[in-house]
Residue frames as qw, qx, qy, qz and C-alpha x, y, z in Angstrom:
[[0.241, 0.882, 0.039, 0.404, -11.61, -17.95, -17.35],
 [0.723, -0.136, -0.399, 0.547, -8.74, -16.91, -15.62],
 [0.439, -0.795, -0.234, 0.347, -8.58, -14.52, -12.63],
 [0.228, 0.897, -0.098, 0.366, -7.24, -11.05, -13.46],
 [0.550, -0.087, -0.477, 0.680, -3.59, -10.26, -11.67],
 [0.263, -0.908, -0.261, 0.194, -4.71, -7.50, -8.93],
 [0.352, 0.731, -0.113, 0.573, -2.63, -4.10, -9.59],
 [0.600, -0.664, -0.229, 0.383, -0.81, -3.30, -6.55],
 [0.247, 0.843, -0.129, 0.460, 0.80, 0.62, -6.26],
 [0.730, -0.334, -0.162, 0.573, 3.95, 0.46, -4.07],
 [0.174, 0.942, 0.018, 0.287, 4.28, 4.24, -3.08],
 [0.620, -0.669, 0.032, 0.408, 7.80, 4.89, -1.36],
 [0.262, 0.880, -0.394, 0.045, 10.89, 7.47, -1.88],
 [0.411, -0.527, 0.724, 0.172, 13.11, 4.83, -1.50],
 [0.618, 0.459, -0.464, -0.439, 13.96, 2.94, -5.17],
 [0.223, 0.205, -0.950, 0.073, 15.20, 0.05, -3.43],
 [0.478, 0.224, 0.604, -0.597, 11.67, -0.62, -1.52],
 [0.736, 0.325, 0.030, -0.593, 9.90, -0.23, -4.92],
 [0.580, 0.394, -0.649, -0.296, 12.20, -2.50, -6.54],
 [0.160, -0.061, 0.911, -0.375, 11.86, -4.96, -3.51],
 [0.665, 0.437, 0.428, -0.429, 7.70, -4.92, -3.77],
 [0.733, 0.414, -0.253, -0.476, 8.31, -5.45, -7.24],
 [0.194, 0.350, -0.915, 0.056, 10.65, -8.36, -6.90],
 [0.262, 0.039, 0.799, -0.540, 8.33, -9.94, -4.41],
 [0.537, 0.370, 0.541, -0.532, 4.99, -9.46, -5.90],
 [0.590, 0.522, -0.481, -0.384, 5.66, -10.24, -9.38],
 [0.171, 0.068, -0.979, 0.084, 6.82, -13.83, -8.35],
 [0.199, 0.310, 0.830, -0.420, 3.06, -13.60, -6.69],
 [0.316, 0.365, 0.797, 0.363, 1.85, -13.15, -9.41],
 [0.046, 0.898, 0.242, -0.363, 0.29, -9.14, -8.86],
 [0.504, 0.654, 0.196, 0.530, 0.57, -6.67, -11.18],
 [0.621, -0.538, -0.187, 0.538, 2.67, -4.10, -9.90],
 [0.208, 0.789, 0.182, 0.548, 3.41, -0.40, -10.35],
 [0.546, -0.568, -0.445, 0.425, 5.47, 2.23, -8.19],
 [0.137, 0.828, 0.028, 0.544, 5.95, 5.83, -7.16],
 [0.572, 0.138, -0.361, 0.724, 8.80, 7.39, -5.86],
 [0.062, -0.076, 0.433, -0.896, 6.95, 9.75, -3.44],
 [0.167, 0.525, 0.719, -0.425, 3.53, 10.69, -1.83],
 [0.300, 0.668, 0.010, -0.681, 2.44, 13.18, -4.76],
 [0.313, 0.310, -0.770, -0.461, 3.51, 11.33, -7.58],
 [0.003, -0.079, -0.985, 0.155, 1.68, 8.30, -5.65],
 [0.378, 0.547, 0.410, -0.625, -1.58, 10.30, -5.12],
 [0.285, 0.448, -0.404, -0.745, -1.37, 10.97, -8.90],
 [0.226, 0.164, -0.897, -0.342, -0.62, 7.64, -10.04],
 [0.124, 0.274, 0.920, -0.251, -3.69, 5.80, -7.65],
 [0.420, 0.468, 0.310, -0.713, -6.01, 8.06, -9.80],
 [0.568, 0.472, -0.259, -0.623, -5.07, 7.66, -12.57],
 [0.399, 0.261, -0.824, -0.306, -4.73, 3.51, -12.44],
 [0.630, -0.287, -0.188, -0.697, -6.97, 3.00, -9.96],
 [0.222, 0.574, -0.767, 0.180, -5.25, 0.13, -7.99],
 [0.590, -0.575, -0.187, -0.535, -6.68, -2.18, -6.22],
 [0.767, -0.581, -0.180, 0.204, -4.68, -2.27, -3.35],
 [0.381, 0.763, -0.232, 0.468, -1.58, 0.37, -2.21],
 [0.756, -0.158, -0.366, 0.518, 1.64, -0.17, -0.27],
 [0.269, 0.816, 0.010, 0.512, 2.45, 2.90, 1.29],
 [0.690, 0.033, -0.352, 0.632, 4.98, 4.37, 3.25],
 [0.182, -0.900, -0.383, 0.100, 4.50, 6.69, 5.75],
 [0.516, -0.677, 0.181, 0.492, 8.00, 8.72, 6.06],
 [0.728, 0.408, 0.312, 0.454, 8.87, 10.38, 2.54],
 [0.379, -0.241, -0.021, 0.893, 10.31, 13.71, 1.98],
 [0.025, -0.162, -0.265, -0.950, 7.97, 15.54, -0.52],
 [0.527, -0.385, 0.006, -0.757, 4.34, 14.69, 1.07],
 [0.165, -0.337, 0.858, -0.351, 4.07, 12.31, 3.78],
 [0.213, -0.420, -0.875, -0.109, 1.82, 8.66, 3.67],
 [0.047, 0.503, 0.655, -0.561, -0.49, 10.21, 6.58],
 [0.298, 0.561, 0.188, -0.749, -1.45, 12.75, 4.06],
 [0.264, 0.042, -0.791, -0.550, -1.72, 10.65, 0.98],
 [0.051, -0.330, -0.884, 0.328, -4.47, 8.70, 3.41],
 [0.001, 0.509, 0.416, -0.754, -5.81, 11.61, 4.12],
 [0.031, 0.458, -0.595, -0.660, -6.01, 12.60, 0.66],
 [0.160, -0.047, -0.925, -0.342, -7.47, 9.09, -0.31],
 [0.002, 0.454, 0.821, -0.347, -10.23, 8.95, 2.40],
 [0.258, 0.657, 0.177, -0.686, -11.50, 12.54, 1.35],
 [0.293, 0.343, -0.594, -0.666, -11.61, 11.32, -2.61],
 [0.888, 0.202, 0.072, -0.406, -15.15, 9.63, -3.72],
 [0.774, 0.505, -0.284, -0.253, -13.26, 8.14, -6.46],
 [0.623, 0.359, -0.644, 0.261, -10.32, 6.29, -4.64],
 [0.291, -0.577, 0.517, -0.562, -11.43, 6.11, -1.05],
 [0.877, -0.187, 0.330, -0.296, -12.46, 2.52, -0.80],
 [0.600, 0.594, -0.512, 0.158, -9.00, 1.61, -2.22],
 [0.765, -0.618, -0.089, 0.156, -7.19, -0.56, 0.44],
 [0.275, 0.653, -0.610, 0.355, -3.66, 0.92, 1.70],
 [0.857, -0.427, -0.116, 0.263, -1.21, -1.18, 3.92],
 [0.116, -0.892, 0.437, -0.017, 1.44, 0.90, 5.68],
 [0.856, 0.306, -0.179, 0.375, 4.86, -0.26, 4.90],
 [0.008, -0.920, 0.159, -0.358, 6.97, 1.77, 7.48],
 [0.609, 0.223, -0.525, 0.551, 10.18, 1.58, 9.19],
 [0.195, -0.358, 0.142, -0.902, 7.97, 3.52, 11.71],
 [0.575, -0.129, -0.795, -0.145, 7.34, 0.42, 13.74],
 [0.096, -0.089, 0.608, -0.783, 6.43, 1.65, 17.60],
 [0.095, 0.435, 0.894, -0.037, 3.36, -0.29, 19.03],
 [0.085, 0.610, 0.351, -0.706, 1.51, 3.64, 19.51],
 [0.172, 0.485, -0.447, -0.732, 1.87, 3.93, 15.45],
 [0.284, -0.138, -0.879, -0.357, 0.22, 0.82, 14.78],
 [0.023, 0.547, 0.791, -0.273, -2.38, 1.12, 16.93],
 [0.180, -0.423, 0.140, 0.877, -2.60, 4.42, 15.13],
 [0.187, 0.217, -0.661, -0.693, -2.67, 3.40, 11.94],
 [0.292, -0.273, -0.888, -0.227, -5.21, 0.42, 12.31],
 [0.221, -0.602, -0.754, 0.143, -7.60, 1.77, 14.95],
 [0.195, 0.603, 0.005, -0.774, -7.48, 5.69, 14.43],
 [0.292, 0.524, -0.446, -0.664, -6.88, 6.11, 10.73],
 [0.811, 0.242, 0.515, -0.135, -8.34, 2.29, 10.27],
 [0.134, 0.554, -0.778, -0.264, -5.57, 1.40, 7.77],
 [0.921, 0.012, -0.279, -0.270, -6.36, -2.52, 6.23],
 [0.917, -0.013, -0.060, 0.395, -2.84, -3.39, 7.44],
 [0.030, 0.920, -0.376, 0.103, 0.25, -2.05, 8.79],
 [0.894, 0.052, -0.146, 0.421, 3.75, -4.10, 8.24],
 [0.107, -0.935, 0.283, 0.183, 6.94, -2.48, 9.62],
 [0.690, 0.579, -0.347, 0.264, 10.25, -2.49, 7.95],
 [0.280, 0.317, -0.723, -0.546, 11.88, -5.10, 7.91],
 [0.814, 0.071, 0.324, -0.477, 9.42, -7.71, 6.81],
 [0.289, -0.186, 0.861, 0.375, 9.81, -10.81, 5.14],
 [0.272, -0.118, -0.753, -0.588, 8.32, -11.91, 1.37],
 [0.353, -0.417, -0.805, -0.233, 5.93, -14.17, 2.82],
 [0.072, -0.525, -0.602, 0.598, 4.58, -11.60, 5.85],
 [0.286, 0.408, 0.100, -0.861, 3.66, -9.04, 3.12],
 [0.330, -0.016, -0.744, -0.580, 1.96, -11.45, 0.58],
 [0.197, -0.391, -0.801, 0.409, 0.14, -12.76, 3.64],
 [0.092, -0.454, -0.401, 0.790, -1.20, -9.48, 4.49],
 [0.347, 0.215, -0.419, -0.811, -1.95, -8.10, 0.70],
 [0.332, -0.380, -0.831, -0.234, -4.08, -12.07, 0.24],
 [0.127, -0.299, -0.761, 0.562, -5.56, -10.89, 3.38],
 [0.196, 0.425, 0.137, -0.873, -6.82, -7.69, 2.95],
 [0.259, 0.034, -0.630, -0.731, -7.94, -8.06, -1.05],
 [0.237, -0.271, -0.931, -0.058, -9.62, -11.21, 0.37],
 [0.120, -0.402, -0.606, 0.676, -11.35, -9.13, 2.70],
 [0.210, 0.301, -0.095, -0.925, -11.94, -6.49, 0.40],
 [0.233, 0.183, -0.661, -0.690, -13.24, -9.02, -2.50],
 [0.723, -0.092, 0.474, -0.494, -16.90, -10.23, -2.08],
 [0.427, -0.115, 0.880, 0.176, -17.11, -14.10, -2.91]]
C-alpha cells in the first residue's frame, strides 16, 4: 500500500518563497499548499490540517512568532510541527526559536533544496511513530 504524500503548508508573504517550497517539495514528492501571510496561514493550517508548516517569521499582516503562538494555544493544531524559514538568521534567534519557543527546526534564508528536505525528513521522522 503506498505511503500517503505528507501535506506541507508553506506560510510566507513573499510569492516567490511559496513558489520556491513548492518547486522543491513537489520534486520530493510532499503535497504542498501555501499562504501568502500569517492570518491567511493560521486559517489555512485549520482548515487542512497539515502535517508539517514552513513558516516565516517576518510578514507584514501578522507575524510567524504569533502564528506559533496562535498554534501552541490551539488543542486542535498544536502538535503540528513548524520549521522557521527566516531571513532572520542571528545565532540569538535560533537559539530562540529552538530552545525558548522549541520550534522542530529553524533554517535561515538562503538555504539550499537539499538542507530543507533534510530538515522536513527530519522532523516528520521525528514526529512519525514507527
Amino acid at each position: 500500500m503506498p505511503v500517503e504524500a505528507k501535506h506541507i503548508l508553506c506560510i510566507d508573504d513573499d510569492p516567490d518563497m511559496i513558489e520556491l517550497f513548492k518547486i522543491i517539495l513537489l520534486r520530493n514528492n510532499f503535497k504542498v499548499s501555501g499562504a501568502p501571510g500569517g492570518a491567511e496561514g493560521l486559517r489555512k493550517i485549520r482548515e487542512i490540517l497539515p502535517d508539517l508548516v514552513l513558516l516565516d517569521l517576518m510578514m507584514a499582516d501578522m507575524g510567524g512568532w504569533e502564528v506559533y503562538q496562535q498554534m501552541k494555544a490551539d488543542d486542535k493544531i498544536k502538535n503540528i510541527p513548524v520549521i522557521i524559514v527566516t531571513a532572520k538568521a542571528q545565532n540569538i534567534d535560533k537559539v530562540l526559536g529552538l530552545h525558548i519557543a522549541r520550534v522542530d527546526d529553524y533554517i535561515a534564508k538562503p538555504f539550499s533544496p537539499s538542507e530543507l528536505v533534510e530538515s522536513i525528513h527530519k522532523v516528520i521522522n521525528k514526529r512519525t511513530p514507527d
